[in-house]
N, C-alpha and C positions, 0 to 999 in steps of 0.2 A: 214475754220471752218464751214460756210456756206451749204458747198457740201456737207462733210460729216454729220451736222445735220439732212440735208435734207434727207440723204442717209439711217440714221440709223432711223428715222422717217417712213419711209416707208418701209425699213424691218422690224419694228414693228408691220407694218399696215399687213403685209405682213403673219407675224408668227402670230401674234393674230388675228385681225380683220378682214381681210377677209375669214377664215375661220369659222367664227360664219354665213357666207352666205349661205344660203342652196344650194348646188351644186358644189359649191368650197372647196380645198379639199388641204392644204397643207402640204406636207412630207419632212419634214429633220430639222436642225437646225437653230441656229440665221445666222450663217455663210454660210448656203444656202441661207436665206430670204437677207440677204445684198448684195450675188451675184445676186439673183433675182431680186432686189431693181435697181441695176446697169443695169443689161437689160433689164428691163421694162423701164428705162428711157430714153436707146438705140432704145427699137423698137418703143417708143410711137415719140420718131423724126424721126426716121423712117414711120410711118404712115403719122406724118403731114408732112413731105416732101414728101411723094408720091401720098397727098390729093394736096398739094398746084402744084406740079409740073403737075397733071393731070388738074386742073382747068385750068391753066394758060394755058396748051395747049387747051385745048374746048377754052377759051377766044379767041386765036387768031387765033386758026383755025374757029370760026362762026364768026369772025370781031367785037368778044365782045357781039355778042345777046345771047351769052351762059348765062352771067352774068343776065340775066333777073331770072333765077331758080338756078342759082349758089350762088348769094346772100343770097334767104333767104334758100335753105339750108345747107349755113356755119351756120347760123345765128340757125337755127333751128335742125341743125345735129352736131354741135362742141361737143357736149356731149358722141357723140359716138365715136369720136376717142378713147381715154384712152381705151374701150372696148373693141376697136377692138384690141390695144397693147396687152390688158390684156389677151386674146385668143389664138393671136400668142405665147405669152410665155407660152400657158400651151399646145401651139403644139410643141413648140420646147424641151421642159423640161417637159414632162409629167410623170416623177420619181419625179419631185418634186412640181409640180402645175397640179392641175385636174379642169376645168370648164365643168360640165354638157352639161347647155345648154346655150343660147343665153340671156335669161333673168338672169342668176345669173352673164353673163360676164357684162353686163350693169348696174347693180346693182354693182360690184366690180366695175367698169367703172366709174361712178360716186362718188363711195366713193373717189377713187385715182385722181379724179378730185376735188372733196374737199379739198384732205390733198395737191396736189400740189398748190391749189389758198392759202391754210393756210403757207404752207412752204416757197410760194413765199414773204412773208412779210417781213419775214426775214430780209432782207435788209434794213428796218427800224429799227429794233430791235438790229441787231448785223452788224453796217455799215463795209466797209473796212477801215480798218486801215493803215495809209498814215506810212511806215519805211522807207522814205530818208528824 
């Protein structure tokens, strides 16, 4: 129940709201925006596994001195993943999502960092329900 709120919540964001962005640019229906909705959620763990997988190698290939500049910019760059998601799906799907430039992918970047921290609550709102 969860998945899919979360899912048709951001095909919303997707068909309506990110396109009031100046630069962004979306083409087709609700039933594109919900496939769209499902691969952006695909590349955006995509991103952070191949954020987290390359730290982790600088970490142990410097003996961990990488962590000196790798900390604060997790701490100060986490915001730009979603961004960078949000880019690759308008290179991969560009019949149906268009991003300009760099400043409207970080501005969408940020809104979909928004509605995933709002979406994530969920869990208090609508808990899993025990059926044994």
């Amino acid at each position: 129940m969860r998945f899919v709120l979360k899912l048709v919540i951001t095909a919303i964001v997707f068909a309506l709201i990110l396109p009031m962005i100046p630069g962004i640019d979306f083409h087709g229906n609700f039933l594109i925006a919900i496939l769209l909705a499902f691969a952006f959620g695909i590349f955006l763990w995509l991103v952070d596994l191949l954020a987290v997988t390359i730290s982790a190698m600088l970490t142990i290939g410097s003996l961990g001195l990488a962590l000196l500049w790798l900390i604060p910019l997790w701490i100060l760059g986490f915001w730009l993943l979603p961004a960078v998601a949000l880019k690759w799906l308008a290179d991969f799907f560009p019949s149906y999502l268009t991003i300009s430039s760099w400043g409207a992918a970080i501005v969408g970047g940020l809104l979909m960092l928004l509605v995933g921290i709002i979406t994530s609550s969920f869990g208090k709102l609508f808990p899993k329900s025990d059926t044994t």
